[in-house]
Structures are given as structure tokens and as C-alpha cells.
Wavefront OBJ file of the C-alpha trace (Angstrom):
o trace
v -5.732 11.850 -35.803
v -3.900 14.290 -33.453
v -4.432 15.043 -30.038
v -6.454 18.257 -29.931
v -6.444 19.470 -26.239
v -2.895 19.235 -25.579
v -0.297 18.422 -28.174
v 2.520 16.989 -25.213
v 3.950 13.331 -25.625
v 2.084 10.566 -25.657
v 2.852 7.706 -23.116
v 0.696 5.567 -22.103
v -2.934 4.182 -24.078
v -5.027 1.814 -21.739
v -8.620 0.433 -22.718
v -11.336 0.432 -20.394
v -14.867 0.183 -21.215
v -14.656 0.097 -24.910
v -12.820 3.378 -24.807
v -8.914 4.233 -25.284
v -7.054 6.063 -22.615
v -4.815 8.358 -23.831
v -2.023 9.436 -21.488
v 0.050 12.432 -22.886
v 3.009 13.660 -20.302
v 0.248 16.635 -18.931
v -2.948 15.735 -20.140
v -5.168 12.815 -20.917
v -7.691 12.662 -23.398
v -10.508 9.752 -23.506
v -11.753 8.745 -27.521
v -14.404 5.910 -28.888
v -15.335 4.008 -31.444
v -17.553 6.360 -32.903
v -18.470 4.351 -36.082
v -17.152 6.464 -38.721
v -16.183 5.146 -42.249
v -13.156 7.055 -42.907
v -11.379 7.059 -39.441
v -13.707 5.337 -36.774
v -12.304 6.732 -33.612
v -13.331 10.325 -31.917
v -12.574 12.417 -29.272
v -14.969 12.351 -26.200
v -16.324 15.460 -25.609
v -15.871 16.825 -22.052
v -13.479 14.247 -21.723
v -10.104 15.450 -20.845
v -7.883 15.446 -17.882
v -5.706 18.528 -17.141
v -3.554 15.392 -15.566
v -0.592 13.106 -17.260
v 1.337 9.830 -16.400
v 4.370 10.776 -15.168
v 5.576 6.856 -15.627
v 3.943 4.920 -18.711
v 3.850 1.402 -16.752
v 2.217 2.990 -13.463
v -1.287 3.184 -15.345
v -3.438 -0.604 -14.631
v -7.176 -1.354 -14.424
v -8.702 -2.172 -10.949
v -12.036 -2.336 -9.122
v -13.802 -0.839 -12.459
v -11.359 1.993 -13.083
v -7.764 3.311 -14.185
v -4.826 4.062 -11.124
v -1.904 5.672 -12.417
v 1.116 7.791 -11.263
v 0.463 11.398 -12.743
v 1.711 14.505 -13.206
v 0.768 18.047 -14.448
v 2.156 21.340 -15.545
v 2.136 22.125 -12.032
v 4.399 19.348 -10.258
v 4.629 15.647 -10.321
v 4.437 12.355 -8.028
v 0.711 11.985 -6.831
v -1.463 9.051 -7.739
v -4.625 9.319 -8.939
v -7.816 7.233 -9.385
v -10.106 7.645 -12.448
v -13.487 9.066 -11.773
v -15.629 8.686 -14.516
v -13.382 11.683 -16.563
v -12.095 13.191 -13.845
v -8.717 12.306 -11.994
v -9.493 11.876 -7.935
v -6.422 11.916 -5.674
v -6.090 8.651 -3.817
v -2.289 9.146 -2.322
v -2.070 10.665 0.634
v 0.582 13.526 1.886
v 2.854 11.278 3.357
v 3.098 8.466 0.357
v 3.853 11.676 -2.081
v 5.749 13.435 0.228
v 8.094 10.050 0.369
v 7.480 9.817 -4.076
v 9.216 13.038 -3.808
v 12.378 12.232 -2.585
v 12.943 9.722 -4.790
v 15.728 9.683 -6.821
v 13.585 8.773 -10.054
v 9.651 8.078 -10.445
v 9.078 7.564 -14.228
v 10.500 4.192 -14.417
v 7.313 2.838 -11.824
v 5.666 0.296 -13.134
v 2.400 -1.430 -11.565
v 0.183 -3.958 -11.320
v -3.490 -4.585 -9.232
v -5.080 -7.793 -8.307
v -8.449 -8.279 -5.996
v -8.218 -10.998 -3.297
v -10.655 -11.755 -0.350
v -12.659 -8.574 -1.410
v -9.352 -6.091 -1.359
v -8.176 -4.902 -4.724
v -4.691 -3.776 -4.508
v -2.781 -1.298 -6.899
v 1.116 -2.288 -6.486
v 3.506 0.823 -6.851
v 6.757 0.061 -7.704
v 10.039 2.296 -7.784
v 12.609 -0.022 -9.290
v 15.589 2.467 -9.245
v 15.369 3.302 -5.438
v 13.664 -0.268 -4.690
v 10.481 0.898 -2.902
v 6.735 -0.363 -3.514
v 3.776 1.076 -1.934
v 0.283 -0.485 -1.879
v -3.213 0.845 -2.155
v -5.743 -0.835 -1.066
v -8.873 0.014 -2.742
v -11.445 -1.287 -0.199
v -10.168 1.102 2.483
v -12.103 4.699 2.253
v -9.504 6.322 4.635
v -6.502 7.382 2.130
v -4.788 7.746 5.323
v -5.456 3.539 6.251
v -5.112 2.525 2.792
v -1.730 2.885 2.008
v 1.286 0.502 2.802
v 4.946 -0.482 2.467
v 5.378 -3.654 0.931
v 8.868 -5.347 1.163
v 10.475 -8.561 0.127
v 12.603 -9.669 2.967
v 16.151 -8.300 2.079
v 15.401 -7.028 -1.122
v 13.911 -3.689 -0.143
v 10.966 -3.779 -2.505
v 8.304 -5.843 -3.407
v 9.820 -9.634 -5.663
v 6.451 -8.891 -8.177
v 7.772 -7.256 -11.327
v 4.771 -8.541 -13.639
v 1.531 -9.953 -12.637
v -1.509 -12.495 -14.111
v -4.140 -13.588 -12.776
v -4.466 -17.413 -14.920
v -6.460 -20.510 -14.144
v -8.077 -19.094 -10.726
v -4.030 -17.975 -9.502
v -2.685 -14.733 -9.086
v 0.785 -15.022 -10.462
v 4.037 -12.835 -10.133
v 6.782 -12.639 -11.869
v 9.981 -12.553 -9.626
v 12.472 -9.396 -10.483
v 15.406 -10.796 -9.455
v 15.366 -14.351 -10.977
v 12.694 -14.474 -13.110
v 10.654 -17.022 -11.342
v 7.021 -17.044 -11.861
v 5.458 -17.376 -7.536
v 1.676 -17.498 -6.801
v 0.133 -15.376 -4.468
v -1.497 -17.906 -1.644
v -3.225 -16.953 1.763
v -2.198 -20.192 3.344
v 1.845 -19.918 2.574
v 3.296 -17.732 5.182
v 6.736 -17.674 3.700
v 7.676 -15.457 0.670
v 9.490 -17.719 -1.671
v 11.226 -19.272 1.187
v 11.845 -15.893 2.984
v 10.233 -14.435 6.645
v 7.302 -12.235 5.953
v 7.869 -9.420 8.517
v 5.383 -7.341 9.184
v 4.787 -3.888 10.959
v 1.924 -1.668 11.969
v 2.830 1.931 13.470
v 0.157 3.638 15.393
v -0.294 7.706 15.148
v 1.130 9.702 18.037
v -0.908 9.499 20.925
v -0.969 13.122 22.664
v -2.726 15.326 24.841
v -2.294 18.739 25.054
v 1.572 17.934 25.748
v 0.070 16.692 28.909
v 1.826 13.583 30.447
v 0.607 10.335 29.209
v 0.806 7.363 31.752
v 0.381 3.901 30.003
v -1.050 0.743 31.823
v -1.173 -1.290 29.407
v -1.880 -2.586 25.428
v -4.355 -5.503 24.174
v -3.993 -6.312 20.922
v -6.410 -7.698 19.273
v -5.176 -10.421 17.115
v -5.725 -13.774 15.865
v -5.003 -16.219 18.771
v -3.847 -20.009 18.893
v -2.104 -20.434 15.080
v 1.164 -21.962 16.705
v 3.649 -23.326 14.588
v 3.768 -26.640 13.654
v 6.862 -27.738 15.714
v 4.634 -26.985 18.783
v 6.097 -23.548 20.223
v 4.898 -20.175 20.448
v 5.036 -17.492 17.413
v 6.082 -14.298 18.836
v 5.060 -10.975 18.033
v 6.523 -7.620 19.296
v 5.836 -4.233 20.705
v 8.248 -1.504 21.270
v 7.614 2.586 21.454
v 9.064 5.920 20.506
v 8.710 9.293 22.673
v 10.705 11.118 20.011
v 8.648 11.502 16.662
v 9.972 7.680 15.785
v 13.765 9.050 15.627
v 14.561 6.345 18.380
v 12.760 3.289 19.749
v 12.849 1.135 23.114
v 13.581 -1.612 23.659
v 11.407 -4.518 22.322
v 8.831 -6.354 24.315
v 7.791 -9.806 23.308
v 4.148 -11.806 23.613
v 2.794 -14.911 22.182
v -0.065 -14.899 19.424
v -0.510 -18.377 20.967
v 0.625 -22.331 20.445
v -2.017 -24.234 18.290
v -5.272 -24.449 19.858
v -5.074 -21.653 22.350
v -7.334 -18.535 21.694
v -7.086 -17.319 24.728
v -6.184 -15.010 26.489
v -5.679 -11.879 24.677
v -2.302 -10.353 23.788
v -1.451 -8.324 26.742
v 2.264 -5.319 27.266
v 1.940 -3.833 30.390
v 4.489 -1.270 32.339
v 4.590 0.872 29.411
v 5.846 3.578 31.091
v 4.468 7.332 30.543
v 5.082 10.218 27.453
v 3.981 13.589 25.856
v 3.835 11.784 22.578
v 4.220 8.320 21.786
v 3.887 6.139 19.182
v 3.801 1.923 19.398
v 5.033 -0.165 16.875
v 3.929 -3.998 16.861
v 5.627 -6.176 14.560
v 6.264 -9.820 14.141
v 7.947 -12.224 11.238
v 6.502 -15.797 12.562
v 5.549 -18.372 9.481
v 1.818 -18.452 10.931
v -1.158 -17.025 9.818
v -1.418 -13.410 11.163
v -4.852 -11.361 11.050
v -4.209 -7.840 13.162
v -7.429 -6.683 14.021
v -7.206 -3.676 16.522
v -5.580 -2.502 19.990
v -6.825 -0.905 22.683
v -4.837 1.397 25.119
v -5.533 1.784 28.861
v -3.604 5.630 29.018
v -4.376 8.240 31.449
v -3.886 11.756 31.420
v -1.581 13.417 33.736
v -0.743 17.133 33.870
v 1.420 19.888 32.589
v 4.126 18.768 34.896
l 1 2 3 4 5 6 7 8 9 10 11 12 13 14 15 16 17 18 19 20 21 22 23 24 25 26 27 28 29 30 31 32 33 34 35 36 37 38 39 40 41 42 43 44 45 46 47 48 49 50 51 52 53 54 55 56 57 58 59 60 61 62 63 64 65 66 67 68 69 70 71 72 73 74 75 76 77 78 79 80 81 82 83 84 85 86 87 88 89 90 91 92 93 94 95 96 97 98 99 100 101 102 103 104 105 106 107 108 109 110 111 112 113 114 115 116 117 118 119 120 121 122 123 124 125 126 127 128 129 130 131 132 133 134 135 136 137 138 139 140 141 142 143 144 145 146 147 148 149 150 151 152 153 154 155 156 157 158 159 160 161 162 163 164 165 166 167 168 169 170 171 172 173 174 175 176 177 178 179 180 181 182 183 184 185 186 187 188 189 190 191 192 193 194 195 196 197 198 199 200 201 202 203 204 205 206 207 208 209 210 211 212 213 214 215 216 217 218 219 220 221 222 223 224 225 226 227 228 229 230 231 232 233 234 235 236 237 238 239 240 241 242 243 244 245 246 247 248 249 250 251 252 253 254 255 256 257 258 259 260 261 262 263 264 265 266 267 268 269 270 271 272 273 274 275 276 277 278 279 280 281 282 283 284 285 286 287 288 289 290 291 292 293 294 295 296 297 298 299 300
């Protein structure tokens, strides 16, 4: 059989739902089983993507569909989500704005899991070490994407993934160990898990911004086991994010104490600011929200 919508190079075949795949470079065609006794397989009519993988080990199966790096005739480096037969953008303009100045994309590979209701497509870049995660469960495209680092290593340690005997299972780039994925280890093979959530710039009409104070609303009282406090941190830009302040520091709270909330006050004012909390403690961290006491000033 031949491809018959688009004769480019095929790359990539995946089954899903008793039909095969087909990736070409530019275009994807979908065929079945259609029972015939010289040659049983057939093209599905009306079933053909004007899209291509632009990496053959980007495409995997998650939350009852196909992910996969694409490209077109037309350009290159956005990530799309299978739609019945149609592709549906799921990266947003930052993640392919940040594809795009990559030194090479069609040597990403992936791999998706689901845990605690989130299923997660894994992105990896392996020559310019850089992983990016979707997660499926978030409807904002603009929420759903993240930056996933091993500590040190600059992209994610999961090269190949299983799920086997009720564990997810990776398979370590570097050294070829196999890790499991568990909730209640809060080191990465023996390495800090640090974490960091940016918040979008907070402005007003270039009006001046004056800044009481932060809550954050986090998990409270999971102390670490030799009795102190895990820390987490807050610190600010006023410049787009091309510098930062100085880091302020709050306790999420020794064992047993849920209360009170995670307070930074004397923040200081701004046209446009953005805060930045992070934190690397071995405890179990579960960042629900902040809320911002700001007023508006004026032109001056």
C-alpha cells in the first residue's frame, strides 16, 4: 500500500483504537482493518491531517488520545493533541516560542503517565537538555504547561517510562537506573526537588502599585523529621524578570502546625511586578493559591 494523500516520509506509526497512526514528515493519515482478503488494511476516509511529527519518539497515547510534536509545510515546533481526526493545538505561545530556539527538536522523545487524576505528556529535548510538561487535566493551555528539571542535570532523569505492577517506572538517562515515581518520596533519586511558581505581571494602567502584603496558600505543618522548619521563598522583579530582589524567607510550618498562614509583608510598590515563590525542602509541598493585598496609586 502507499500513502495516497501525501507521499512525504514516513516516521512515526502508533495504534490507538484498533487503528494505525501514520505519521509522514507533513501529513498524517489514519487506516483500519478493513477485512479485506488480499490486503486487509484501508485508508480512512476523511481521515487525514494536513499535520506531521516533526520528532518520531514525541508521538505517545494519553487520556484516550495521541500528543505529539508536529510540524507542517508551513513551520515546525508546536504540539498538538489528537481530536478525533483532527490535530488541536495544546502548546501555548510561550512553550513554542522557547521550542523555537532550540538548537534541535527532532530528536524529542516522550512519554505520558496519569497519577492522582493528572495525565502528563513529558517533552523531552535531549540535545539542549530541556523537558516541558503538559498536564492534561488543566483546560487553561496557559496553566498547563511546566518546566520539569532534575536537580543539576537541566532536564528531566526519565528517558523511558512503564507503568508495571501498579508503579510508574523511569528509566534514568544518565545511568541507566530504573526509579519509581512515588508521591510520598520528596527527594529525586537522592537529589533536592526545587520547585518554582512565577506569577503574571501584576499592572495597572502603569499606575503605581503599593504592596501590603502576600498569603500563600499552602499546605501547612509537614516539618521535617529532624524537628525544624522547611522554608519556602518569595522574591520579586519590577523589570520584566531581567533582575530579582532579594529573597524573603517563611516557614510552611514544623510538624503539626497548620497554622497560621504563610504571610511576606513590606513588599514595597511597582508599575509591574511579578513574584516568584520557590522552595527545595524534602517535605510534602501542595501550592494551592496566593492572594495579594495591592493598592492602586497614581500616574505619579
Amino acid at each position: 500500500a502507499m500513502a495516497e494523500s501525501n507521499v512525504d516520509k514516513l516516521v512515526s506509526v502508533v495504534a490507538d483504537h484498533q487503528e494505525l497512526w501514520l505519521f509522514g514528515e507533513y501529513s498524517t493519515e489514519v487506516w483500519y482493518n478493513s477485512g479485506a482478503a488480499d490486503f486487509p488494511f484501508a485508508r480512512r476516509e476523511g481521515a487525514v491531517l494536513e499535520v506531521g511529527c516533526a520528532a518520531p519518539h514525541s508521538a505517545a497515547k494519553a487520556d484516550n488520545s495521541i500528543f505529539w510534536l508536529g510540524q507542517s509545510p508551513q513551520g515546525k515546533g508546536v504540539v498538538y493533541r489528537a481530536d478525533q481526526y483532527s490535530p488541536l493545538i495544546i502548546s501555548n505561545r510561550g512553550v513554542e516560542y522557547a521550542i523555537s530556539q532550540l538548537t534541535r527538536t527532532d530528536d524529542a522523545r516522550a512519554y505520558a503517565y496519569q497519577q492522582s487524576g493528572h495525565t502528563f505528556y513529558v517533552l523531552t529535548f535531549p540535545t539542549d537538555g530541556v523537558t516541558f510538561v503538559y498536564d492534561a487535566s488543566v483546560k487553561d493551555t496557559e496553566m498547563a504547561w511546566s518546566v520539569r528539571s532534575t536537580y543539576g542535570k537541566g532536564r528531566d532523569r526519565g528517558n523511558a517510562y512503564v507503568f508495571s505492577d501498579g508503579e510508574h517506572l523511569l528509566g534514568d538517562f544518565e545511568s541507566g537506573v530504573i526509579w519509581a515515581l512515588d508521591q510520598d518520596v520528596y527527594t529525586d533519586g537522592g537529589l533536592p526537588i526545587a520547585w518554582e511558581r512565577t506569577t503574571a505581571h501584576i499592572i495597572k494602567d502603569m499606575k503605581r502599585i503599593f504592596f501590603k502584603d502576600i498569603r500563600i496558600n499552602i499546605e501547612r505543618g509537614v516539618g521535617l523529621e529532624d524537628g525544624t522548619d522547611p522554608l519556602m521563598y518569595l522574591d520579586w522583579s519590577d523589570d520584566g524578570g531581567h533582575t530579582w530582589s532579594n529573597k524573603k524567607q517563611a516557614s510552611m510550618g514544623v510538624i503539626g502546625k497548620y497554622l497560621p498562614m504563610v504571610t511576606f509583608s513590606r513588599l514595597g510598590s511597582s508599575r509591574d511586578r511579578v513574584f516568584r515563590l520557590s522552595g527545595s525542602a524534602p517535605v510534602r509541598t501542595v501550592l494551592i493559591g496566593a492572594y495579594i493585598d495591592a493598592k492602586v496609586g497614581n500616574y505619579i
